[in-house]
N, CA, C and O atoms as a MOPAC input file, in Angstrom:
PM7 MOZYME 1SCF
protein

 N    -17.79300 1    13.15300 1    11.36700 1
 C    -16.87100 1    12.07500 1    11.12900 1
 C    -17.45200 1    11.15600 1    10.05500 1
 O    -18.67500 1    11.01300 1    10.04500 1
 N    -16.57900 1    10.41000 1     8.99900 1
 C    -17.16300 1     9.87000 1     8.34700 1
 C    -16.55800 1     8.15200 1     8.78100 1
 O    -15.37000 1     7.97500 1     9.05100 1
 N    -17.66400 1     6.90300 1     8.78600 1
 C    -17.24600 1     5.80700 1     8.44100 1
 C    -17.68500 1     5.01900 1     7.76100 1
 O    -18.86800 1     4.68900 1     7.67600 1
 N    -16.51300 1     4.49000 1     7.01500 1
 C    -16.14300 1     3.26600 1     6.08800 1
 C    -16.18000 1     2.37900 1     6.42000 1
 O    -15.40500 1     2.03800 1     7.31300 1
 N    -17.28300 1     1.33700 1     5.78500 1
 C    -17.64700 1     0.04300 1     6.48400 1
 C    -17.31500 1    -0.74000 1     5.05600 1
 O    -17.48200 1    -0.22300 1     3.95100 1
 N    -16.89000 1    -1.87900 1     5.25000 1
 C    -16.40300 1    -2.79600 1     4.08300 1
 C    -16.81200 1    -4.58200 1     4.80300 1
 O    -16.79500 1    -4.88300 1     5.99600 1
 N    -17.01600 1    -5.14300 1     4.08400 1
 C    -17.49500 1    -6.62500 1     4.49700 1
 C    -17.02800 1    -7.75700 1     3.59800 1
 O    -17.19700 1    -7.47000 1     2.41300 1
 N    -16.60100 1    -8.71100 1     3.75600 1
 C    -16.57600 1    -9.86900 1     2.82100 1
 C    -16.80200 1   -11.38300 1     3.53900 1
 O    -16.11500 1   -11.75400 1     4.49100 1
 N    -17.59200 1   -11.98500 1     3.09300 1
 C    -17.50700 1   -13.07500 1     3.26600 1
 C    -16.51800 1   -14.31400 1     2.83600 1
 O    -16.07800 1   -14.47300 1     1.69800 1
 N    -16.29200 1   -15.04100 1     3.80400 1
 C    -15.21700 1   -16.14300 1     3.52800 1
 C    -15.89100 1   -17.23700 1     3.92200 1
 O    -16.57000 1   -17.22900 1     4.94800 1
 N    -15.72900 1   -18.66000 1     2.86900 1
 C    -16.59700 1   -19.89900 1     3.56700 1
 C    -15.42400 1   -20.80900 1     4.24700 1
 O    -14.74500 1   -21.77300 1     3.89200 1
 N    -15.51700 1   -20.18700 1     5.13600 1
 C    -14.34400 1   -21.44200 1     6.20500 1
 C    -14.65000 1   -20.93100 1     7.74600 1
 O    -15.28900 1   -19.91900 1     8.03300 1
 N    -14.11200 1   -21.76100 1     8.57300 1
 C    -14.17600 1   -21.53500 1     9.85500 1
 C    -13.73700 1   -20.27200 1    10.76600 1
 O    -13.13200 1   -19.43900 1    10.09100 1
 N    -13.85800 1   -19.98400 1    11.87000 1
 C    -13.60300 1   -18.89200 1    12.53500 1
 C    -12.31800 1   -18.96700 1    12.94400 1
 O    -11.47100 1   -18.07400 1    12.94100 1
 N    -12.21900 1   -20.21400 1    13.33700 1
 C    -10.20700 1   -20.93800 1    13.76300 1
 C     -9.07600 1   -20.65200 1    12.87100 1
 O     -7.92800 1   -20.28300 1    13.11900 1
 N     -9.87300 1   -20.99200 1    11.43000 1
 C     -9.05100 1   -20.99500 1    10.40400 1
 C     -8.52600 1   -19.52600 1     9.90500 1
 O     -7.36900 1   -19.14600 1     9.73100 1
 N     -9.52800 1   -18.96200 1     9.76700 1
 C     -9.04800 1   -17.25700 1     9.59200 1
 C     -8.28300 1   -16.81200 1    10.78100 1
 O     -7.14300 1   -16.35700 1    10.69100 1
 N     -9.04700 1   -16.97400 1    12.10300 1
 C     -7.49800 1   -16.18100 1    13.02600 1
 C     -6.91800 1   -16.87700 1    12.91200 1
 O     -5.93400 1   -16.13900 1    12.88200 1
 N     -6.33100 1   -18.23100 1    12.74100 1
 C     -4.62900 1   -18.66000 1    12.68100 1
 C     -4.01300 1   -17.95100 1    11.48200 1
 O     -2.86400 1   -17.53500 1    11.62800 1
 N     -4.69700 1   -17.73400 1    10.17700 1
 C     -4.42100 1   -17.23900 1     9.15400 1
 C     -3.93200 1   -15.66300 1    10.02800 1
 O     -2.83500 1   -15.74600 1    10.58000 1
 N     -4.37200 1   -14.84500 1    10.11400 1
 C     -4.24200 1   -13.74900 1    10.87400 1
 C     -3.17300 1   -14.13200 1    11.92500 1
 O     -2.01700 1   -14.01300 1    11.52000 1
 N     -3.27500 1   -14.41000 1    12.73700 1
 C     -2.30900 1   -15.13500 1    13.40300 1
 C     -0.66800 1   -15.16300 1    12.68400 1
 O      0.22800 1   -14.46200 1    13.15500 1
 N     -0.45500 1   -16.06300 1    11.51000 1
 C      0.62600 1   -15.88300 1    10.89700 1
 C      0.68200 1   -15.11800 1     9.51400 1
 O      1.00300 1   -15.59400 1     8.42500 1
 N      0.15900 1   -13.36300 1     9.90900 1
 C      0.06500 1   -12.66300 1     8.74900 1
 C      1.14500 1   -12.14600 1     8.33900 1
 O      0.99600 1   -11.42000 1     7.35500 1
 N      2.60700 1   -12.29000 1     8.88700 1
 C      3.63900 1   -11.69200 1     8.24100 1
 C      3.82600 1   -12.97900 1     7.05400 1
 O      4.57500 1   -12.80700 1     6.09300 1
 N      3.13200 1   -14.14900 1     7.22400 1
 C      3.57700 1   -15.53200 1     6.42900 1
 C      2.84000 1   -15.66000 1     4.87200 1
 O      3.19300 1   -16.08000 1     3.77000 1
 N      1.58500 1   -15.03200 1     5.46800 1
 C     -0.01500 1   -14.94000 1     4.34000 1
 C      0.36200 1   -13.08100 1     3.90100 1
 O      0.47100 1   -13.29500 1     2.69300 1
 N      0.53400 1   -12.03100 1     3.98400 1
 C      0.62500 1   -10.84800 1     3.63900 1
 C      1.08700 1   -10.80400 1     2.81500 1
 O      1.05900 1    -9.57900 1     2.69100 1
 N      1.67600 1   -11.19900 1     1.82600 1
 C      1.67200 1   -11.19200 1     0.11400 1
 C      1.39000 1   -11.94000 1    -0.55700 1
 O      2.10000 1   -12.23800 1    -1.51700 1
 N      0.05100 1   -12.61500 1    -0.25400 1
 C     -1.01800 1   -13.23900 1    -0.87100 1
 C     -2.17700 1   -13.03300 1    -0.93200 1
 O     -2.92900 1   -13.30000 1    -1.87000 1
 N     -2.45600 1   -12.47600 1     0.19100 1
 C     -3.46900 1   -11.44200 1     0.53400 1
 C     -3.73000 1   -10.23900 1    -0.55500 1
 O     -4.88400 1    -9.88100 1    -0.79000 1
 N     -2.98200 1    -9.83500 1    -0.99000 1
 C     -3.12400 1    -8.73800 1    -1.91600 1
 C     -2.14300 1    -8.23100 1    -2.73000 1
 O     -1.18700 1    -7.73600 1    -2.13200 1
 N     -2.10600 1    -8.21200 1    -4.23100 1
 C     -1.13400 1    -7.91500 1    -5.39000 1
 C     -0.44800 1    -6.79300 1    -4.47300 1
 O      0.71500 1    -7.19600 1    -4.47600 1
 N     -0.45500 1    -5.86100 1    -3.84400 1
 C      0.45100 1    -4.46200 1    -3.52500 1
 C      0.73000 1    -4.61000 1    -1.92000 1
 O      0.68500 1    -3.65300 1    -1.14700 1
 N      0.96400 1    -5.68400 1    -1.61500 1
 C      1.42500 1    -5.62400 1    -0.38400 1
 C      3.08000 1    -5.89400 1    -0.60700 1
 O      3.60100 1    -6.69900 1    -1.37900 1
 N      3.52400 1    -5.25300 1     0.03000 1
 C      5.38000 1    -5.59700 1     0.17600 1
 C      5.57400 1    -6.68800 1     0.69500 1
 O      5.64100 1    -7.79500 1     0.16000 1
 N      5.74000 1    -6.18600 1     2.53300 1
 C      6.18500 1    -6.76500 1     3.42000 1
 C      5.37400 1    -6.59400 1     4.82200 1
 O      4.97000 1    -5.50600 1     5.23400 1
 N      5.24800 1    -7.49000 1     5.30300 1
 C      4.50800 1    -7.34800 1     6.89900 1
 C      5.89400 1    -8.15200 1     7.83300 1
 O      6.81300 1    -8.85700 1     7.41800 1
 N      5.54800 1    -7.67700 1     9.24600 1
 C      6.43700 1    -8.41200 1    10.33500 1
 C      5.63500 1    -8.02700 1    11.62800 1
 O      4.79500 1    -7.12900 1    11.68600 1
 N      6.04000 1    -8.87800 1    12.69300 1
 C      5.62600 1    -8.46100 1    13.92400 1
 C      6.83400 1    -7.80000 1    14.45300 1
 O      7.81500 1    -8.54200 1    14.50600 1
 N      7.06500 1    -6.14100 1    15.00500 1
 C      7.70700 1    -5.59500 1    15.55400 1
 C      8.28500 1    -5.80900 1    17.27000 1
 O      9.36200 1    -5.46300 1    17.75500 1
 N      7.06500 1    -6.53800 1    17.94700 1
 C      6.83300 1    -5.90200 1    18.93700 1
 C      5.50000 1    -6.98300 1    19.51600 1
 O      4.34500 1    -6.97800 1    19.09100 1
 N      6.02100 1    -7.78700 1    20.49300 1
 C      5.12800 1    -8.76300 1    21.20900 1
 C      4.89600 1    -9.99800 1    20.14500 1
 O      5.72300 1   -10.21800 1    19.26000 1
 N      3.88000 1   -10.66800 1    20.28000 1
 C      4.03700 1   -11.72800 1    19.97300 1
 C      2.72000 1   -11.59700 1    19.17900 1
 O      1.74800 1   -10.89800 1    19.46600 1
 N      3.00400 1   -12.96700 1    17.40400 1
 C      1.60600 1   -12.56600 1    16.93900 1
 C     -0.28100 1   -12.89500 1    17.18800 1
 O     -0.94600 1   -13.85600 1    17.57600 1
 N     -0.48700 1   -11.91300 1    16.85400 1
 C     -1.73000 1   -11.43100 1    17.01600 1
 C     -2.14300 1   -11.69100 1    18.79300 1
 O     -2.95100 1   -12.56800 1    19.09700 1
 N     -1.57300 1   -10.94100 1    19.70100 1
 C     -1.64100 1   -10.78600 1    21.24200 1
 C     -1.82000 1    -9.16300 1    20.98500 1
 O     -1.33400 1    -8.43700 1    20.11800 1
 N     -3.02300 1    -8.78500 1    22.47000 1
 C     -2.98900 1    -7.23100 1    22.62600 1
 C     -1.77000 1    -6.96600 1    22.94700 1
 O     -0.95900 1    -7.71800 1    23.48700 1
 N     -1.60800 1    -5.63100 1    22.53400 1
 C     -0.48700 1    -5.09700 1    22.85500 1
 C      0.87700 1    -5.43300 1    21.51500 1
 O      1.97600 1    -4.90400 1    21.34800 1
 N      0.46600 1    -6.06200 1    21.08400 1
 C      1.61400 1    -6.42400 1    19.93400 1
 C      1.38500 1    -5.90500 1    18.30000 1
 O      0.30100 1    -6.01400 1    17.72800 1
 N      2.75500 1    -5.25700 1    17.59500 1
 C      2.29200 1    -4.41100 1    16.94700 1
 C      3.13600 1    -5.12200 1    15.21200 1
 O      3.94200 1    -6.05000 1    15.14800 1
 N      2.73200 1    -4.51900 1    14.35500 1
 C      3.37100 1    -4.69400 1    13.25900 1
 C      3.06000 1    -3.95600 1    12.36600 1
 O      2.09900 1    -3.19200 1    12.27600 1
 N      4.34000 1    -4.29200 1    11.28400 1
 C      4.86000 1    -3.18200 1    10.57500 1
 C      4.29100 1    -3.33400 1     9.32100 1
 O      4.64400 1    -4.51200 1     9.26800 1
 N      3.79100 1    -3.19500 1     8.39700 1
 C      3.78100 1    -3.48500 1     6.91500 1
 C      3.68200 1    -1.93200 1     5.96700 1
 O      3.18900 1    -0.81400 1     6.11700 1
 N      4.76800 1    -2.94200 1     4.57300 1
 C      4.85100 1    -1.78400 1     3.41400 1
 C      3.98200 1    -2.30700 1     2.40300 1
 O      4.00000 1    -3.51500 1     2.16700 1
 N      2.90900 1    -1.20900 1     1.52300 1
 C      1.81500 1    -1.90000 1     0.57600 1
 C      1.69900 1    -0.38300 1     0.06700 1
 O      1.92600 1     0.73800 1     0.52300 1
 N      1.27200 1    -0.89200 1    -1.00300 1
 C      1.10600 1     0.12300 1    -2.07700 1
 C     -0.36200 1     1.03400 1    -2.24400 1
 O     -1.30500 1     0.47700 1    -2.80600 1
 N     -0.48900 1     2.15300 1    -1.84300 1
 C     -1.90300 1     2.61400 1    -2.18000 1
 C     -1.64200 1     3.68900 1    -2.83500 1
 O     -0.71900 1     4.46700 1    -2.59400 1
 N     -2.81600 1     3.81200 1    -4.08700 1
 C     -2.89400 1     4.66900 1    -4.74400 1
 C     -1.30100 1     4.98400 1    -5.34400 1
 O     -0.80000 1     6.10800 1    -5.30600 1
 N     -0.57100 1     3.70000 1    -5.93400 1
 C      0.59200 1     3.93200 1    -6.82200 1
 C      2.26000 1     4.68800 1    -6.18800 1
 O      3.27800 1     4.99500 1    -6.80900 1
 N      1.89400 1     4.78000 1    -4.65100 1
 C      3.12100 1     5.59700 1    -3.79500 1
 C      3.28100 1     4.39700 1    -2.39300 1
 O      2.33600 1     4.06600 1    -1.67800 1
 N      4.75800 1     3.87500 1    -2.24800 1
 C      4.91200 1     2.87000 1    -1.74200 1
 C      4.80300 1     3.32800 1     0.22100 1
 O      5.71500 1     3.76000 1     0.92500 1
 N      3.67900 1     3.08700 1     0.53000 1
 C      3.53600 1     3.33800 1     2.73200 1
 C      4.21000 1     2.47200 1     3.22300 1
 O      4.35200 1     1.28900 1     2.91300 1
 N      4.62700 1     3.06400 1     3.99400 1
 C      4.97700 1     2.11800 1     5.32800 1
 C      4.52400 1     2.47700 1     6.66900 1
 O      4.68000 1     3.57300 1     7.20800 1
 N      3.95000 1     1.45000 1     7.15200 1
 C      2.78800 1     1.44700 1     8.23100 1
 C      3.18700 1     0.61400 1     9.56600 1
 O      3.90100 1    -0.38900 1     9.57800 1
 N      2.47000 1     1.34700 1    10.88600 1
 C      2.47600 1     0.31700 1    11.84100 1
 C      1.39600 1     0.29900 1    12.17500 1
 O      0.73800 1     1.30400 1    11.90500 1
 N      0.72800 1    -0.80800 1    12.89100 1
 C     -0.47200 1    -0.85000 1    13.84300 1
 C     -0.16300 1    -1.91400 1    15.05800 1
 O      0.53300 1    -2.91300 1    15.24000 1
 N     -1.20600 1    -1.00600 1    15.86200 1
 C     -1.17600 1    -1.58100 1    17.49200 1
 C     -2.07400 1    -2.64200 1    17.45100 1
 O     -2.80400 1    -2.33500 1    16.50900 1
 N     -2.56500 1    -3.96300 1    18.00700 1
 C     -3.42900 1    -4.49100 1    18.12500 1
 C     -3.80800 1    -4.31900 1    19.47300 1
 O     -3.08600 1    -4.50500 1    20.45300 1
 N     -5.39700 1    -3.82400 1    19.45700 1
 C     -5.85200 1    -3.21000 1    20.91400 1
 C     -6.96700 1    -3.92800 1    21.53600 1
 O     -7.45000 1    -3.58000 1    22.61300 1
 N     -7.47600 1    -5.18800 1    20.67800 1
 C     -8.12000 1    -6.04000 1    21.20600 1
 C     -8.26900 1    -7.66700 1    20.79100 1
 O     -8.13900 1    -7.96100 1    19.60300 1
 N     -8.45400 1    -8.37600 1    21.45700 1
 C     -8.53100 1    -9.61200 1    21.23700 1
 C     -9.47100 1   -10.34800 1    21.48200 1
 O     -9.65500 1   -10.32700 1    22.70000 1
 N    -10.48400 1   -11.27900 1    20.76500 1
 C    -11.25900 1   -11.84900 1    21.53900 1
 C    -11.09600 1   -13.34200 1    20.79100 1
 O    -12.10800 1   -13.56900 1    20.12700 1
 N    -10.28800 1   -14.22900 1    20.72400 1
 C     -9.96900 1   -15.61900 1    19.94400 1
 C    -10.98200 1   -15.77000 1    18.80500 1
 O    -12.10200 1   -15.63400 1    19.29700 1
 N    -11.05900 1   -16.00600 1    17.41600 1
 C    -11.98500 1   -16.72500 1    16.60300 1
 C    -12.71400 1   -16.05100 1    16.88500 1
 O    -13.63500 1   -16.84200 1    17.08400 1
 N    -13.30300 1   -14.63500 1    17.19500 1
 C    -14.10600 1   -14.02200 1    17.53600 1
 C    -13.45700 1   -12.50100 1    16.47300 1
 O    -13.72100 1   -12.55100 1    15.27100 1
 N    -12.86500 1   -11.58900 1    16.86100 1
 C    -12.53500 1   -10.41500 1    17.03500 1
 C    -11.40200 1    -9.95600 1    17.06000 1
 O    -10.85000 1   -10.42000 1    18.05800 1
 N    -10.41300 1    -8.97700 1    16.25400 1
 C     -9.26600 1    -8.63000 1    16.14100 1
 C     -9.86900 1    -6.91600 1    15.69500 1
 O    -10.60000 1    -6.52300 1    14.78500 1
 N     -9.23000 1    -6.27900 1    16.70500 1
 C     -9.19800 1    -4.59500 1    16.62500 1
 C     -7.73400 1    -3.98800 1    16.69000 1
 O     -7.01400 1    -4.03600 1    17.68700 1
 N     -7.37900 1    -3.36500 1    15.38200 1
 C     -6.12200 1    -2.68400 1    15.46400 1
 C     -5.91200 1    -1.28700 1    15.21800 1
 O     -6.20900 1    -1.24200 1    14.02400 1
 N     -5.58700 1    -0.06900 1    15.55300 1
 C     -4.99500 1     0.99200 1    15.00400 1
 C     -3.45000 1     1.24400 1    14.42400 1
 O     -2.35000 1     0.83800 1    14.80000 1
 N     -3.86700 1     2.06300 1    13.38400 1
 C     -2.52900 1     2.84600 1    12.89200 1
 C     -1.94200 1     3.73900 1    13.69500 1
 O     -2.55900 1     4.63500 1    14.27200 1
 N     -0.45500 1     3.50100 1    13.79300 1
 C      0.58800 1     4.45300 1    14.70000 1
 C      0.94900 1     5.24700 1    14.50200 1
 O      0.49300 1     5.55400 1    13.40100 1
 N      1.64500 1     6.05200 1    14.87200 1
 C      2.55400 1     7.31700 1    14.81100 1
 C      3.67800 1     7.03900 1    13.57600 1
 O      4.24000 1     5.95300 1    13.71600 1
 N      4.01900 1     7.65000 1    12.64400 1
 C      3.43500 1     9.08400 1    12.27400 1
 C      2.80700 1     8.67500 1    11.44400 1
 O      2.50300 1     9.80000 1    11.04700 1
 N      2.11800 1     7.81100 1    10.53100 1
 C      0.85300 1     7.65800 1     9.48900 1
 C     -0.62400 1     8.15100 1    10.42400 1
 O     -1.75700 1     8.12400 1     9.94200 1
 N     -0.38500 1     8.46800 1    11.44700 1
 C     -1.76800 1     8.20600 1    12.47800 1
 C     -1.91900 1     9.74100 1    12.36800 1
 O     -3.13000 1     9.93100 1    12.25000 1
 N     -1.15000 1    11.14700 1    12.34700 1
 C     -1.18000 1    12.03200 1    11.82700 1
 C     -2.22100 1    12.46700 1    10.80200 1
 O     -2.94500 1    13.46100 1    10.84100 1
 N     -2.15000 1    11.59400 1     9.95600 1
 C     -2.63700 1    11.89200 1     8.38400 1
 C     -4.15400 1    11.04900 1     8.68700 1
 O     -5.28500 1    11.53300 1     8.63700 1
 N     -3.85700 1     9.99800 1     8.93000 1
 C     -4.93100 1     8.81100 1     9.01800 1
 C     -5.49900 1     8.41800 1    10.37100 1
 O     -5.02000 1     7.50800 1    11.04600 1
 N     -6.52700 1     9.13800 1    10.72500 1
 C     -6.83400 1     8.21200 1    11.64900 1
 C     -7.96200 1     7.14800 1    11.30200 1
 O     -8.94200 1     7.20800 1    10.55900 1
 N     -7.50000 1     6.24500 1    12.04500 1
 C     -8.32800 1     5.11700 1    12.07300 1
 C     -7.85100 1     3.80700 1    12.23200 1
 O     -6.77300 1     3.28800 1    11.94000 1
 N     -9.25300 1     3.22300 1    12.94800 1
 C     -9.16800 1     2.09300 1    13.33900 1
 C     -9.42400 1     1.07900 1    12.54000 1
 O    -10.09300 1     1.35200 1    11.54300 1
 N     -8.96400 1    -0.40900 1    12.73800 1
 C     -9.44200 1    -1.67900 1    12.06900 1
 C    -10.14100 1    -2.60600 1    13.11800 1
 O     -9.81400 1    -2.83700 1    14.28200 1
 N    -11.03700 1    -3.00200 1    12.49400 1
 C    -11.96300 1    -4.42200 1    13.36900 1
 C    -12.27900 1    -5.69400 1    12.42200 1
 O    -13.02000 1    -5.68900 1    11.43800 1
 N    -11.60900 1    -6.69400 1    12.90000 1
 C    -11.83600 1    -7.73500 1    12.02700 1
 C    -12.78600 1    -8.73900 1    13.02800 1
 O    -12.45400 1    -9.15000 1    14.14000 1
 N    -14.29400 1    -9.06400 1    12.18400 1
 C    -15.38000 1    -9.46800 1    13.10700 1
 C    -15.66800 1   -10.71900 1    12.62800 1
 O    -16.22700 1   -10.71500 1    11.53100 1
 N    -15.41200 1   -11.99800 1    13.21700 1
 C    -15.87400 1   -13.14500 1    12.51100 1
 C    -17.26200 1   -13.87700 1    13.00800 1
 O    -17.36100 1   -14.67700 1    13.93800 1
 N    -18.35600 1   -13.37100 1    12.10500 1
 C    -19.37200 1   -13.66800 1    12.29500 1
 C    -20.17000 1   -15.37100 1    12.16100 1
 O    -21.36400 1   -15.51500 1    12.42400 1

């Protein structure tokens, strides 16, 4: 198995990024030139169990994506996977770790 580890630092608080996260269908096309559209499908945002949708551009061919959020730990920790059917092609998980 191979993993892809990626890191960036941000100088602001731990509160401030998950509320940011928190209202990412609001921040998701600012976040990045090739993002479309994000929404929450399904539960409420950023709660386990609650999922969302986003369309973004990789590698020049327009995806459309869902992910589950499968863990929570406040200002701490956000873990999500990709769904059915991109989850086919892609597996993998996301962990957002605020150190």
């Amino acid at each position: 198995m191979i993993t892809l580890k990626d890191a960036m630092e941000i100088k602001t608080t731990p509160d401030r990024i998950f509320d940011w996260l928190k209202n990412l269908d609001k921040h998701y096309l600012e976040w990045y030139p090739d993002h479309v559209k994000c929404r929450w499908v399904k539960g409420k945002p950023a709660e386990e169990g609650s999922i969302f949708y986003v369309e973004e551009y990789l590698h020049g061919k327009l995806h459309k994506l869902k992910f589950l959020i499968t863990k929570i730990e406040p200002n701490r920790k956000i873990e999500f996977k990709l769904l059915f059917p991109m989850l086919i092609i892609l597996t993998m998980s996301h962990l957002i770790n605020f150190i």
